[in-house]
N, C-alpha and C positions, 0 to 999 in steps of 0.2 A: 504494500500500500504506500505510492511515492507520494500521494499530494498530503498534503495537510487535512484536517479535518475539525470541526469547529460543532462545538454540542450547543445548538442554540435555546432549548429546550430544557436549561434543567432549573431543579428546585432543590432547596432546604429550607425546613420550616424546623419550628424549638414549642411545641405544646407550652413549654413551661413559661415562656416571655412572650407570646402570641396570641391571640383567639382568631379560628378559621373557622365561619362562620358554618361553611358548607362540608366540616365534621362530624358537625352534630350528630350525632346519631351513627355515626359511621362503625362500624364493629370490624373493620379488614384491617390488612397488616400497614393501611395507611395512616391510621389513626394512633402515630407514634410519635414521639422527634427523629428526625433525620438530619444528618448535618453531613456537610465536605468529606469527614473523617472516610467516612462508609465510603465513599466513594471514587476517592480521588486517584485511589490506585487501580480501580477496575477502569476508571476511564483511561486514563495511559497506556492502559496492558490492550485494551480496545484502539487503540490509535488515536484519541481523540487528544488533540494539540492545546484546543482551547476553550473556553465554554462562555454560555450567557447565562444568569440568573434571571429565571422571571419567578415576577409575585404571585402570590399564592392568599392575599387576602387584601383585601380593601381597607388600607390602611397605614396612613404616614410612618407610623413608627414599626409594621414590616418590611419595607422599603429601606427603611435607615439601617433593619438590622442586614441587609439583603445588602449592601453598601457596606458596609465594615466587613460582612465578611469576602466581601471581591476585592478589598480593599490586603487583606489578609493574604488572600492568594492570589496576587494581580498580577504574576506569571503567568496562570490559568485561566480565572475569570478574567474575558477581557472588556464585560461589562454587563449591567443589570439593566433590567426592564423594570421600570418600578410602577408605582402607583400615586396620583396624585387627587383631587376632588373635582372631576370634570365638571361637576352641576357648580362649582364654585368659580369663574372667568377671571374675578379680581382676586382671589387667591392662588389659583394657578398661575395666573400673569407674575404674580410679586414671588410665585416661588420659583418660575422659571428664568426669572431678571437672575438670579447668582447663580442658578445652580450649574452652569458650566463652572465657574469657579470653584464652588467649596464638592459639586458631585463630579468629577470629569469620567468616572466609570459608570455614572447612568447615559445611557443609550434611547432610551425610550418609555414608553408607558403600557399599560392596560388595565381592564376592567375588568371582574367576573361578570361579563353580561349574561352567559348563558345561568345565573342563580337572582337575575332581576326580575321580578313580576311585567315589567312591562319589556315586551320584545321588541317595542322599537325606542327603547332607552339610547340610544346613540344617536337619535332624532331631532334631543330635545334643542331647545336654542341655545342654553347655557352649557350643553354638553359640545357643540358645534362651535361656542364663540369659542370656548376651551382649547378645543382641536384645531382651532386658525392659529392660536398663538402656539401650540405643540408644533404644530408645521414650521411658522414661523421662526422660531427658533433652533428648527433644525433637527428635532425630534421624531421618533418614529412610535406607529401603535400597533399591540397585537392585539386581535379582535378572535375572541376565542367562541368563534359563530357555532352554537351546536341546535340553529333551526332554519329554515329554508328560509324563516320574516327575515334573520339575522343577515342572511347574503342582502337580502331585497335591503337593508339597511346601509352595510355597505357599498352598494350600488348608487344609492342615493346619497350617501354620506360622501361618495368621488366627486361629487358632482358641488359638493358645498363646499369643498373642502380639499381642490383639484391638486395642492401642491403636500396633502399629508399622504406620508407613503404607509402603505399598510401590509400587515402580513396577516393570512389566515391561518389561526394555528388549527394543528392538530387536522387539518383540509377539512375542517365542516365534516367530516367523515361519519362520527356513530350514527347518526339519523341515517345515510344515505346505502350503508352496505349492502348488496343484495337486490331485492326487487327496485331499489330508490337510485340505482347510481343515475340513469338514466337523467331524471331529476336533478340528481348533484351537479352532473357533468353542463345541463343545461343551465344551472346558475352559479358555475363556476366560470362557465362562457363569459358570462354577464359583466360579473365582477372585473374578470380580468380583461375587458375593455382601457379598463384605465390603467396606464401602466405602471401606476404608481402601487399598485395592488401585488406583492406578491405570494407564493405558496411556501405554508411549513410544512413538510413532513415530517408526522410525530404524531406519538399517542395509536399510532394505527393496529398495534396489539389487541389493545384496550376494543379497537373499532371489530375488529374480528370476533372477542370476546371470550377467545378459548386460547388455555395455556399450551395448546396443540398448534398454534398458529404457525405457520412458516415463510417463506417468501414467496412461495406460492401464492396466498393466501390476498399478498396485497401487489403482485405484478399486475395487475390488468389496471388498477386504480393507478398505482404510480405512471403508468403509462399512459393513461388517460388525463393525468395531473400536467406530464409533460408535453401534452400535444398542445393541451391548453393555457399552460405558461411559459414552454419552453424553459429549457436546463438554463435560460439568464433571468427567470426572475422563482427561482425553486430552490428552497434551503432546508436542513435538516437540525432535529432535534430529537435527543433521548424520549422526553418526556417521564425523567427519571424524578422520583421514586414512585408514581402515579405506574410508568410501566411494569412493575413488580407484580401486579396485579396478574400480567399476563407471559412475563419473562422476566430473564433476569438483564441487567444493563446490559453485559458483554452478549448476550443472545442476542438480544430488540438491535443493535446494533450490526450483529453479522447479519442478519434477516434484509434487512435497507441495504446494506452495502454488497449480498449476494445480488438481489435485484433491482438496484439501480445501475452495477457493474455492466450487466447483462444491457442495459438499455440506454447507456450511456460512452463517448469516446474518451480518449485523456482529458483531451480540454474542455467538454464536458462536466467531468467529473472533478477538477479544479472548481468550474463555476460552482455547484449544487454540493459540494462539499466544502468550500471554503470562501470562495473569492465574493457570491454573490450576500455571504452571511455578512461579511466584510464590509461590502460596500452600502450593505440597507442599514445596518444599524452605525457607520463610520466608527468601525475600531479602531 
């Protein structure tokens, strides 16, 4: 494995210093702390060169912890997706006036959209004035769409908001496996109109649902992902410790890289494993 490789998709959460609202009730092996420690050596032994931290709850002071620890390992992390209060414009605005200075390892933002009551929460005005000053200042947003309104949101959301560049994590995928890609494929079309839109791949175990999964299992969607974004705007994520569910790190990872190998040339494969994760979030 010659090119570099970049986990854009991971996470550590601390039960003990955090509340993650969308635990609650949660009984799997996700409902623990997770930190770097767990992980930092299956990632290397996996190839993977560098990583991104995204948030995991709605809220300032996850973010900060999500920032000390990139900050800790900032050979590896080479930046965080954090979390800010979109519904808030003049809060966001005042916190994004410094934070190149006192954050330079945050990268970008996101929401739990898919655990809001309303599904076209990314509509709102105050959620939109937010996102002109996010663009503005050079930021990116993951939009972790898990309902077909959530595409139709981001389609409408390119259109307010023509210069914020977006990724879709996880590719909208749970809802669509199976009898729905059809559907997927058709409002995945959509989306990626705008070029500023582009694909994560990640969480796709989880989208299979069985710990039997293989690359099999998700060639025909990655292939279908790449007609429709093309290998320049497609980038990859663990989606680790969430993928435990259905692999272990070092698995979920040979699984993408048997079958993206397969469907992709060298140069290629620099882009959607390194170069395009590079250039969306500016590491």
């Amino acid at each position: 494995m010659p090119y570099q490789l970049i986990d854009t998709h991971l996470q550590v959460w601390n039960l003990d210093k955090h509340q993650y609202a969308w635990m609650q009730g949660d009984t799997s092996i996700l409902n623990q702390t997770y930190e770097m420690t767990e992980v930092a050596q299956t990632a290397h032994l996996s190839g993977v060169t560098g990583a991104i931290l995204v948030q995991a709850a709605n809220t300032s002071a996850e973010t900060l912890f999500l920032l000390n620890q990139a900050r800790r390992r900032s050979g590896f992390i080479r930046g965080v997706v954090g979390w800010t209060d979109l519904t808030d414009p003049e809060k966001t605005g005042l916190f994004l006036e410094t934070a190149r200075e006192e954050h330079p390892l945050l990268k970008g933002f996101r929401h739990l959209i898919h655990f809001e009551p309303d599904t076209n929460w990314l509509l709102q005005p105050t959620v939109i004035e937010s996102l002109k000053l996010v663009a503005e200042h050079g930021y990116s947003f993951d939009v972790p769409a898990a309902l077909p309104i959530h595409l139709d949101c981001v389609k409408e959301l390119g259109q307010k908001v023509p210069k914020l560049r977006m990724v879709i994590d996880h590719l909208a995928n749970p809802v669509y496996f199976g009898q729905g890609v059809e559907l997927w494929e058709e409002l995945m079309e959509l989306v990626a109109e705008n070029p500023n839109v582009y694909a994560k791949i990640s969480g796709l175990g989880n989208g299979v649902g069985t710990s039997l999964w293989t690359h099999y299992d998700i060639h025909d969607l990655l292939l279908r992902t790449l007609n429709v974004f093309g290998a320049e705007r497609t980038f990859c994520g663990s989606d680790w410790p969430t993928c435990l569910l259905t692999g272990a790190y070092d698995y979920t990872w040979q699984q993408y890289l048997t079958s993206l190998e397969a469907l992709l040339d060298k140069d290629e494969e620099n882009l959607v494993f390194f170069q395009n994760a590079t250039n969306f979030y500016k590491l």
